[in-house]
Each structure stands twice: as structure tokens, then as C-alpha cells.
N, C-alpha and C positions, 0 to 999 in steps of 0.2 A: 531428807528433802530432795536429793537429789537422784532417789528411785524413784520418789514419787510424778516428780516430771518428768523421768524416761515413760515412767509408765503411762500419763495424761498425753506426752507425745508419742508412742506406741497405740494407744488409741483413736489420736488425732488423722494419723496416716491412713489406718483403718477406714476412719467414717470417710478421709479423702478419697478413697477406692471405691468408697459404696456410690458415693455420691456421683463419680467418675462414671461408674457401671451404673447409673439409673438417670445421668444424662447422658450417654452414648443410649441406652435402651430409650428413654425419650425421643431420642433424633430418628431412630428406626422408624419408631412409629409416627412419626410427622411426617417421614420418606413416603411410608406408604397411604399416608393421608393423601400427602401432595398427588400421588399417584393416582387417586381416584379422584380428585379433583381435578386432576388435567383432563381426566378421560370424561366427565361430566360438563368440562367445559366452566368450570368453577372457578372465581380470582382465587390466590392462597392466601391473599393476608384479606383476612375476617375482622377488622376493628373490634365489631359486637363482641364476637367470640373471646376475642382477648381480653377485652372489659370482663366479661364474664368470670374466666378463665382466672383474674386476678381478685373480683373479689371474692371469690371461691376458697382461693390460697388466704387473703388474709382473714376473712372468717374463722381458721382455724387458728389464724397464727397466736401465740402466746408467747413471744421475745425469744430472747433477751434484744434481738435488734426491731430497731421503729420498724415501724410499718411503709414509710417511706424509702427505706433500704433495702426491705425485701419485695417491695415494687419493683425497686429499680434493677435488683440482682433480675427479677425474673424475666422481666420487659427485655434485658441482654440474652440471656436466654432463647428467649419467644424469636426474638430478632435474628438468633443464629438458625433456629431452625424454619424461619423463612428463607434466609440466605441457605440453607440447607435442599428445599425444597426447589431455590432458584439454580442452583446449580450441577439439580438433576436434572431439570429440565433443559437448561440451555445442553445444547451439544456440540462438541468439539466443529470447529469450521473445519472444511475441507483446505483452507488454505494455511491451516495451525500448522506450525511443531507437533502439537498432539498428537493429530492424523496420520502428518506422515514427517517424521524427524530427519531423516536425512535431505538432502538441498534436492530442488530441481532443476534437470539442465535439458534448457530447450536449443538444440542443433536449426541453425539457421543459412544455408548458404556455407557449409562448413564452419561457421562458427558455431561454438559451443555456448553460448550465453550462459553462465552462474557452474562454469568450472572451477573456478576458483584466478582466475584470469581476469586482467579488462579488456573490454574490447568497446566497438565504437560503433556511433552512429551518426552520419555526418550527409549535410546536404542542404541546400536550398529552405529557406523558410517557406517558400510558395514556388510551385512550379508556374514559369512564366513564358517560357519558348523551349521548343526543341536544343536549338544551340547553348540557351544557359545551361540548362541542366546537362548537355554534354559535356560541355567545359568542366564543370562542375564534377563531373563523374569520373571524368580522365585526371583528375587532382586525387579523387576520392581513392582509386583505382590504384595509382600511382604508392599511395602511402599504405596499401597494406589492406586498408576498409574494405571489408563485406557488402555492410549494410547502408543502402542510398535511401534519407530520408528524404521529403517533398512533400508539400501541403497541395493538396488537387482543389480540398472541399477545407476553404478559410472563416471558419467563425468568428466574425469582427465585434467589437464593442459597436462601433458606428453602421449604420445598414447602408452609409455611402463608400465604407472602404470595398480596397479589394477582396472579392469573395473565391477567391481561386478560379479553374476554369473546369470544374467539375471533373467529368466523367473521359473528359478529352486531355485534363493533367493527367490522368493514371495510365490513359493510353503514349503518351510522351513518357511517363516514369519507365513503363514496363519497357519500349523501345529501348530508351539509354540506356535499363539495367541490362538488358539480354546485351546487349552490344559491347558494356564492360565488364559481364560477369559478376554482378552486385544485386541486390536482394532490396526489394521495395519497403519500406516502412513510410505507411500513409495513414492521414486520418480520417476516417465514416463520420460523417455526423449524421447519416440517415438510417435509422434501419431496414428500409426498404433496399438500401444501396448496395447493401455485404454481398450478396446474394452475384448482386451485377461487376462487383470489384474483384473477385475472388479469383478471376481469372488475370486481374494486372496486379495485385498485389502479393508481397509473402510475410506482412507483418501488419494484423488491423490495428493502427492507433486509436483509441480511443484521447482524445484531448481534455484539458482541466477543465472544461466546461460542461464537459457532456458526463463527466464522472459521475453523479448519480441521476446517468439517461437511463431509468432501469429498461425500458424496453429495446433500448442500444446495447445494452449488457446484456442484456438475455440473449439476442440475436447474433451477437459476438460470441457466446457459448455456445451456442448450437449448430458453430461451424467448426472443422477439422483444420482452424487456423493459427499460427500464436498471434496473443494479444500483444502490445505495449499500452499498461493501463497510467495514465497521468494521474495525477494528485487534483484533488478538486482546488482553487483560491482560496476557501476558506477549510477548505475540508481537516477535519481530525485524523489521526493514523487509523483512528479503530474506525472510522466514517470509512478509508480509504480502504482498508482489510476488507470491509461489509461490500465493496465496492466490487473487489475481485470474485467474494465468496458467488455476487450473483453470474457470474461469468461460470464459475469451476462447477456450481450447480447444476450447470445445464450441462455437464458434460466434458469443457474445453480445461484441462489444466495447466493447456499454453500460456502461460502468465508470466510477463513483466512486468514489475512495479516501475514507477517513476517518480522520482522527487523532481518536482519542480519549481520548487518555492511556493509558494504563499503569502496569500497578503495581511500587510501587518502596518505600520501608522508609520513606518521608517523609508522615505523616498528617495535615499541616495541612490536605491535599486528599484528597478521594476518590479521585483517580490523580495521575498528575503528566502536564502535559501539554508530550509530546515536540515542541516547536515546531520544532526541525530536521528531522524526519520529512517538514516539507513539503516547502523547499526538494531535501530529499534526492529524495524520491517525485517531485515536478518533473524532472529532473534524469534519475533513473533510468528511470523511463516518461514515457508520452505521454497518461497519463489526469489528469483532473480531479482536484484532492486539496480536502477539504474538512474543517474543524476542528469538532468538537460541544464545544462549550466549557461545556457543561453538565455532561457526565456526565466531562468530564474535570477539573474543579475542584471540583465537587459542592458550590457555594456560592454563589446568587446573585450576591453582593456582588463577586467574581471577575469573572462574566461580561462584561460590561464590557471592559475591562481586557484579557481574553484573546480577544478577539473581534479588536478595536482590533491586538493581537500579530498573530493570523494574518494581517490582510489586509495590515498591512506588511509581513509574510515572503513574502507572496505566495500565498496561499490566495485558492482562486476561489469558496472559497464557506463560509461560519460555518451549525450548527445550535444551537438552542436551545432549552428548555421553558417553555412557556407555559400557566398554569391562571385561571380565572376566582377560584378561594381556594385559593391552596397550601397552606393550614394544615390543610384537608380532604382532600388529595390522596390517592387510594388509594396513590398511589407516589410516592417521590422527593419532598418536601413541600419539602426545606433547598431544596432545588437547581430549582428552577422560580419562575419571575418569574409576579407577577400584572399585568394587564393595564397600569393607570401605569407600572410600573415597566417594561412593556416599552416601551412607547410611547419613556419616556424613552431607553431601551437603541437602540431604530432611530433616533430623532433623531438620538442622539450620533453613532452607529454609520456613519451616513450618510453626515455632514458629515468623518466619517477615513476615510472610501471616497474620498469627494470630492479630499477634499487626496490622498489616495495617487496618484490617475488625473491628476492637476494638474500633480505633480510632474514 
């Protein structure tokens, strides 16, 4: 009894090998189906064909299992070598792991963005006068900062709020930065504008709103600038990937990602901020990911706190807003520190940098 089931399992193995070698040789040839389907411009899943396809097989079938079972073995099948055919076709994105596995690091004003470091970017929610953003620059300056953020061109919910002061903020950014040594980070929402900004700015923002502007994207790729790409409101990670990819396709592989929260049905905060997105975004690509822990908590008191999160999760870099009196602020007043209070916010902020790179 007990050859004779070595021997029934001895043959068992067998037909599993054949069976192995005549569905991998199935898969080949659905490879090269797909292949000539793409080039004809053909969809790959054929419902007909499959109908066909199955009652063909059970026609011949003769058991021992129902006919219902080996529908459904085959339909799993048919399904893989769809999935088979779909993931010839897709091709690696230019901002994968796949592409290119090791990190990228975009030099800015002597910082190195996604060294393995945090660093920062700190400044005014909206450029409003010459002297704020001075003030504001001489704090930035002071602690170490690079990068001076400022909003020129303000996309509001309301068309009665402050709309920035265009083309005349970027010309006030670039004065204060050249005066303190600091690096412009500003947002386009026009694509006609890059072209005209490119001379006051050194970092194009693209903002959560404009995230899938694809013809702001394209034109942000097709200049020799780095981006800071924002997260859309509602946007998905892979929505926000696809977001970058139309940037790097046209050329630009200057790419920062940004978590900025996202909206969700929870209002203690002005978004909720996705702290797994970074890890994730790490992970998925080879760009820099950076957390605004401002507009993603919309609360002073917060910032802190979710600064301190991202660079333990592994964020290469925290932004945040900085006013000389936020109680005046033309925008954003809850959510913007005044100078002590930031001062206080980079000490701490420092010192959990420190311990993180120690560890």
C-alpha cells in the first residue's frame, strides 16, 4: 500500500511539472498576443474570446471535476494572463525604485535635499511687504535656513480673499533672498508665468490645488528648475506619483514630494496629515519627500509636535509659516508662528533632528 502511494505521488509531482511547463508556455504566448494587440491598437481582454475559449475546454471535458470547477480554475487563469499582458505593457515610471533605486539628491542653495538629513523650509504664508518678509528672513537666516518660502500667486477657496501680489511678491522674495543669502521657494499657478518667474525664483511650487494642473506640470518639466510637488486635497499616493511622473517626463528630475495632509471628515485640523505617505513615497520612488506641517494641521500649537513625527518617519525635510504678527496676516493667521515662537519650534526641532541621526 504504501509503494503504491509513493508511486501515485511520484506521478502526482510529475503531471504538477507538466502542467507548470504548459502554463508558463501559455503565458508566453498570451505575452506575445498582447504584443500584437498593443501594436494593432486592440483592448486585451476579449469577453467573446473567452466565452469561446471556455466553451471549447468544456466541450472536451470528461471529469472527474464539474464543469463549474473547471470554469472557474480556467477563468483564474485567463485572468492571470490578462494581468500578465497588463504588466507588459505598463512601464516602470521614471520616478520608481525600478528605474532608478538609489535616492535623489537635489542641491539647493547648498543644501542637499534627501541626503539623508532634515532640512527646512520656512517663511511667510503670503508675501505682503518688503519689511515683512525681511524680518522674516533675518529670523530664517539667523537659525541656520537655506530655503525662504512665500506665496507671490495665492489660490483662495473665496475669489474675495487675498490673492498674493503676483509678479511684484517674487520680485520682493528675490530682493530679501539675495540680501540674506536664502533660496526662493514659491508657487506658479500659471503656466504662462515659469517662464517669467525663473529669473526671481530657485524652487517652482507647485500647490495642492494645482496638483493635477497637467499643463502646469508639463511646463514645470520643461524647465532646468527643482520642483516642490504638494499632494492634491483629495489626491491618492499613486494619483500623486502619476503627478510627479508628468514633471520627470518632460525632462525635470528636480523633484520634491510634499505631504500635506488631505481632507478627510475629521475637523480638529484643517487636513489630516497622512504621515505614512512618507515612508510609503520613500519606498515607492527615489525622490525627496517633504512634510508642511502647517497647512496640514492648520494650528500653531500642532506644528511642533508634527514636525518632530515626520523626521522620525523619515522625512528629509519639514515646511512651515513664519509672520512677524500673525494676527495681521493677510492669510492663514491660526496656522503661522511668530518669530519667538519659531525660534523656540527650530531649537526643539534641532535637538529631535539630532537625536534621530545619533540613533
Amino acid at each position: 500500500m504504501s509503494n503504491e502511494l509513493e508511486k501515485l505521488r511520484k506521478e502526482l509531482d510529475e503531471v504538477n511539472v507538466e502542467l507548470l511547463e504548459l502554463i508558463n508556455k501559455r503565458g508566453r504566448l498570451v505575452k506575445k498576443i498582447g504584443q500584437i494587440k498593443e501594436k494593432q491598437g486592440m483592448k486585451r481582454f476579449d469577453p467573446v474570446r473567452e466565452r469561446n475559449m471556455l466553451n471549447h475546454l468544456l466541450s472536451h471535458h470528461e471529469g472527474p471535476f464539474e464543469y463549474s470547477t473547471i470554469e472557474h480554475l480556467f477563468k483564474e487563469i485567463f485572468k492571470a494572463g490578462l494581468e500578465l499582458q497588463e504588466d507588459d505593457h505598463r512601464k516602470a515610471l521614471l520616478v520608481s525604485r525600478k528605474k532608478k533605486p538609489e535616492d535623489t539628491v537635489i542641491e539647493i542653495n547648498g543644501e542637499k535635499i534627501g541626503d539623508g538629513h532634515p532640512h527646512f523650509v520656512m517663511g511667510p504664508c503670503a508675501v505682503e511687504s518688503y519689511e515683512q518678509v525681511a524680518e522674516v528672513a533675518e529670523a530664517v537666516q539667523k537659525q541656520g535656513v537655506k530655503l525662504l518660502r512665500g506665496g507671490a500667486f495665492k489660490p483662495r477657496t473665496s475669489p474675495y480673499d487675498f490673492q498674493g501680489l503676483g509678479m511684484e511678491g517674487l520680485k520682493i522674495l528675490k530682493q530679501v533672498a539675495d540680501e540674506y543669502d536664502l533660496a526662493v521657494v514659491s508657487e506658479i499657478v500659471n503656466p504662462a508665468d515659469i517662464e517669467k518667474a525663473l529669473d526671481y525664483i530657485d524652487v517652482i511650487q507647485i500647490g495642492a490645488r494645482n496638483m493635477q494642473n497637467f499643463e502646469l506640470l508639463k511646463a514645470a518639466g520643461s524647465v532646468d528648475k527643482p520642483v516642490l510637488l504638494k499632494r492634491g486635497l483629495a489626491a491618492t499616493i499613486s494619483e500623486f506619483i502619476n503627478a510627479a511622473e508628468y514633471i520627470m517626463s518632460r525632462g525635470n528630475g528636480k523633484i520634491m514630494l510634499c505631504e500635506r495632509g488631505i481632507r478627510t471628515y475629521e475637523k480638529a485640523t484643517r487636513n489630516t496629515l497622512d504621515i505614512s505617505a512618507v515612508p510609503i513615497l520613500k519606498q515607492e520612488t527615489h525622490l525627496p519627500v517633504l512634510v508642511d506641517v502647517t497647512h496640514s494641521t492648520g494650528r500653531r500649537d500642532l506644528l511642533l509636535p508634527a514636525a518632530k513625527a515626520a523626521i522620525a518617519i523619515g522625512a528629509d525635510g519639514v515646511m512651515a509659516e513664519v509672520h512677524p504678527d500673525p494676527a495681521v496676516a493677510l492669510s492663514d493667521s491660526a496656522q503661522q508662528m511668530d518669530i519667538p515662537m519659531f525660534e523656540t519650534f527650530m531649537s526643539e526641532l534641532k535637538q529631535s533632528a539630532l537625536v534621530e541621526r545619533t540613533l
